[in-house]
N, C-alpha and C positions, 0 to 999 in steps of 0.2 A: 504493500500500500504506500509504504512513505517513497518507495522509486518511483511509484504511477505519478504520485503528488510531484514527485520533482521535475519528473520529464514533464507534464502538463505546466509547469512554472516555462522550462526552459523554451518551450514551444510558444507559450504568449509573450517571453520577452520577445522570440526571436520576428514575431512577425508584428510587435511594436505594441499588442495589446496592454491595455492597463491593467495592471494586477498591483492591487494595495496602496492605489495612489503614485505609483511607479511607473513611468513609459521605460520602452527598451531605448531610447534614445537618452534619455535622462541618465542611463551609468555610462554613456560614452565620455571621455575626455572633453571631448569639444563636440555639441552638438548647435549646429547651424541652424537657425529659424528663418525660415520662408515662406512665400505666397504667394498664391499665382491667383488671377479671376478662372481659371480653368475651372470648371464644375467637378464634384467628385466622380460624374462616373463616365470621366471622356478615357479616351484613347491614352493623351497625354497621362493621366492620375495615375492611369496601371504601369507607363514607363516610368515615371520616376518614382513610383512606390519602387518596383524592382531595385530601383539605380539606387535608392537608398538602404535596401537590404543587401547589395553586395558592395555598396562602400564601405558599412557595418562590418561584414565580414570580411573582406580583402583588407582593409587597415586594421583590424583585429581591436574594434571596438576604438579605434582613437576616434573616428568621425563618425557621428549621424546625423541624419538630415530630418529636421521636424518641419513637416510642409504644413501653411493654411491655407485650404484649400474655396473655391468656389469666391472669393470677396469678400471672405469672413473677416477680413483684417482692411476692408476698405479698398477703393480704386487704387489705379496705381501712385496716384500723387500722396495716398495716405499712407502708400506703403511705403512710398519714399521719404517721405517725414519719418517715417518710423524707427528705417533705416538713420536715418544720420541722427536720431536719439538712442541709437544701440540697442531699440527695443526688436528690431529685426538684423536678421546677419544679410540677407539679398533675395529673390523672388523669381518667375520667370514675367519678363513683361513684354509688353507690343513695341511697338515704332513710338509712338507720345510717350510710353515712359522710359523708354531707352532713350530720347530725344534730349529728356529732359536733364541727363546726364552728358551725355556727346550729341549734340544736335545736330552731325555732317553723318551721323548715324540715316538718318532721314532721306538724302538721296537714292537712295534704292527703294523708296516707298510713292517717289514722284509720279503722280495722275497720268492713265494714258500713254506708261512708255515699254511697260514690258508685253510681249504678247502669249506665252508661253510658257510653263516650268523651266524650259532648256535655258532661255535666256536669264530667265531671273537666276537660276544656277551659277552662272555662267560669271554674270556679273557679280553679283556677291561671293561668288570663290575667291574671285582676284580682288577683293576689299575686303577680305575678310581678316587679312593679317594689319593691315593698318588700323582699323576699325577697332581691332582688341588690343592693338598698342594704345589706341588712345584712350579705351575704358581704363587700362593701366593706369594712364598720367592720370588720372582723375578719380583713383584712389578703390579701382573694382577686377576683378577676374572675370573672363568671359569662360563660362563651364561651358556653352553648347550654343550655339547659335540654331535657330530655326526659323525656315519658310511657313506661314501657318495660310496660306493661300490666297487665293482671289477673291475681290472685295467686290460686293455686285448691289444695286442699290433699291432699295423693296420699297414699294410703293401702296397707296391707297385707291388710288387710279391710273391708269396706265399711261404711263410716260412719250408720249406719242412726236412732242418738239419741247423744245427752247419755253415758248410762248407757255402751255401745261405747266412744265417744271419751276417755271417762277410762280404760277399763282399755288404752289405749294409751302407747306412749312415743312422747312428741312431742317434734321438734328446735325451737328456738328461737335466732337470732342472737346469740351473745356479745353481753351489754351492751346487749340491744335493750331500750329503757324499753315499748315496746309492745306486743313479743312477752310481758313479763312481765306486763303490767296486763290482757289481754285473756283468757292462761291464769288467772291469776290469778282474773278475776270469773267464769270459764265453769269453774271448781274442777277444773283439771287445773296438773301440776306437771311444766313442760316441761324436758326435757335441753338444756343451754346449751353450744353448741359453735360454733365460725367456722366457715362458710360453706364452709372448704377439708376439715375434718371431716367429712362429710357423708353423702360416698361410701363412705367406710370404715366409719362408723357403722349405714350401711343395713346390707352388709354382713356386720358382728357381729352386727345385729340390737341394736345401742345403742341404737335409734330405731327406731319404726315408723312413723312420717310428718312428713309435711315441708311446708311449703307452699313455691310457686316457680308462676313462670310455664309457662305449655306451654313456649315455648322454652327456659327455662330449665331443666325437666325433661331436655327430648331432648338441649342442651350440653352438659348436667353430667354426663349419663348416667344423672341417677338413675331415671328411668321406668322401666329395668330391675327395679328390686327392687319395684316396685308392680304392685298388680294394680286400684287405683282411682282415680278423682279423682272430688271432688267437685264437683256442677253450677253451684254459684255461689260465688261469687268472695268473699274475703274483705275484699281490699284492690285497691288500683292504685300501684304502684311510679315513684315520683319518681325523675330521675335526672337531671344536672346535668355539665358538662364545665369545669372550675376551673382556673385559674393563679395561683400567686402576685400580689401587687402586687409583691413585690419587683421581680423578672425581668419585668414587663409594663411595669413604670415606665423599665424600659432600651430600651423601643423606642419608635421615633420615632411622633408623634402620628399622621405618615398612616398607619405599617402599621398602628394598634392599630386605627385605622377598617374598613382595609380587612378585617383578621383574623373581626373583629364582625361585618360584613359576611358575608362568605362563612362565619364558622361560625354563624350564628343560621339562614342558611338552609341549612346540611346539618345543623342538627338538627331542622329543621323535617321535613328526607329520613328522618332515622332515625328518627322515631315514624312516620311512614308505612310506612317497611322493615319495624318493630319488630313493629306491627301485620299485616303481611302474615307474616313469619315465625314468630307465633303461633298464627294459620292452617294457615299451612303444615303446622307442631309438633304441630296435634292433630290430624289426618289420620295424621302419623307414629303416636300415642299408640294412636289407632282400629286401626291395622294390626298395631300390636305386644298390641293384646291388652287394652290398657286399659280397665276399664268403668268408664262415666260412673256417678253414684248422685246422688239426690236427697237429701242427709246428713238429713235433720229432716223428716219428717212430720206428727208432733205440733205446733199451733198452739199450746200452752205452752209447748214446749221453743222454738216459733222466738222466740215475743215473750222468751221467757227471753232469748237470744242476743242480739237486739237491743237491750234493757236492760241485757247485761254492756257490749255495745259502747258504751251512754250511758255507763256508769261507768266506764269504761278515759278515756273521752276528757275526760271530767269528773278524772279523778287525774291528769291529766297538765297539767291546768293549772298552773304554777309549777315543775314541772318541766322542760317542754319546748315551753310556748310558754304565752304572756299571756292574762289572759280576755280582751282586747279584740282578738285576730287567732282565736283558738276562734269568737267570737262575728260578729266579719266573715267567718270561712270559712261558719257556719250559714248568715248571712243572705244569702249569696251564691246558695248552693245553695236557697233556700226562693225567691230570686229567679226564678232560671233555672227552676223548676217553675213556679212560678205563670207564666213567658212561655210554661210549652211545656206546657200540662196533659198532651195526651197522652202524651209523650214518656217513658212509665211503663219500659218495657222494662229488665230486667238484662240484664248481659252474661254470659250463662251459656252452657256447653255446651249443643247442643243434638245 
């Protein structure tokens, strides 16, 4: 009997359960606290639960990682506050709260320029080393970098021109420099709320549309209050998994290796997951009633759009990132076309 009792103890530390007031991360050395808006029961929550039970075990209890999951710990501006009162060690966050730390972060997230996975790939491989040197100087560790997809913009009626989309009320992320410059150039004047607003604003009818990923629709719930999305995509969504230097300078040189190790490759897992549970999400979108639309018909109104998206990316030079990384993301992307002429494809609902 008292081995069954032990083994049954060793079994809930090992898979993080509370036994007696006790997490299994609470006897490690250094245990990391984090946060993500990720829901508990995505894709993402089951990789880095894993990533957390074999950091546990691979550094032999010196690190665990105690994640808050779903926005229980607030948006990401809250959890950034939190972070720099040491009440959090880092989190996984989007493009606005990685911005808010390295704001040249943000050019891979520019309206209207990538068409395809291969490209976004593409580009952000070859910025990916500069990009974590600079979360460095500014006092963070880059664990995993991740793609979390295509940004598609959901509607209450179907977006048909220009002329429709201004007599709507659009949501737009508290503080986003790009959600403003893109409303801005395309002459619509979006409502500015956090992320955690959203729901309720559909709602009241505060807002009539939103942009968000498929699966980010069906988590958040908001596909309920729409009855549209449009067929192509506006953006592709950076996202990034951070720790202090503080707290990472406390652990010894082999876990940091081994840590790097096993999270670069489950976040390699979670844009693969990320990607299939946006699949998944619009099959759900399909059955609940969703209809796709072609937003612009008009060949004026599209070259219009694509000229706001040169002038949003063009006004944000000096704000959120240098002309000499604007001008290496272009050259990057003009690269990968000329290797791959055909490779024209958007990523669009079909």
């Amino acid at each position: 009997m008292k081995r069954l009792v032990v083994a049954v103890v060793m079994v809930l530390m090992a898979t993080g359960v509370v036994f007696d007031g006790v997490r299994a991360e609470e006897t490690a050395k250094i245990t990391i606290k984090m946060a993500t808006l990720a829901p508990k029961n995505s894709s993402i929550m089951n990789i880095l639960d894993e990533l957390s039970v074999q950091i546990r075990e691979k550094t032999k209890n010196e690190v665990a990682f105690k994640i808050y999951w779903g926005g229980v710990q607030g948006d990401e501006k809250d959890v950034l506050r939190k972070i720099k009162l040491g009440q959090l060690h880092g989190g996984g966050f989007m493009g606005p709260g990685l911005g808010q730390i390295v704001p040249a972060v943000r050019v891979t997230e520019i309206p209207y320029f990538f068409r395809n996975y291969e490209e976004v790939g593409y580009v952000r491989s070859h910025l990916q080393d500069t990009m974590t040197q600079l979360f460095e100087e500014e006092g963070f560790v880059v664990l995993g970098w991740m793609d979390l997809g295509f940004i598609y913009t959901f509607s209450k009626v179907p977006l048909t021109s220009l002329e429709v989309a201004r007599q709507q009320k659009w949501w737009t992320m508290e503080g986003e420099p790009i959600g403003r410059e893109i409303y801005k150039a395309l002459g619509i004047s979006p409502i500015s709320l956090s992320i955690t607003d959203v729901a309720t604003s559909l709602s009241t009818n505060l807002i009539d549309c939103a942009n968000t990923t498929p699966y980010g629709a069906v988590a958040f719930q908001w596909y309920t209050r729409f009855g549209y999305m449009n067929e192509f995509p506006s953006s592709n969504i950076l996202g990034a998994t951070i720790v202090t230097k503080k707290i990472w300078d406390g652990i010894s040189p082999e876990s940091q290796k081994i840590i790097l190790e096993i999270s670069r490759a489950s976040h390699e897992r979670i844009v693969r997951a990320t990607r299939e549970e946006n699949e998944k999400c619009l099959e759900i979108l399909r059955n609940a009633g969703i209809q796709v639309v072609r937003a612009v018909e008009n060949e004026d109104e599209i070259r219009f759009i694509f000229d706001a998206a040169k002038d949003t990316r063009e006004s944000l030079v000096g704000e959120l990132y240098t002309r000499e990384i604007l001008d290496r993301t272009l050259a990057l992307i003009e690269e990968y076309r000329r290797e791959h002429p055909g490779d024209v494809n958007v990523e669009m609902i079909r």
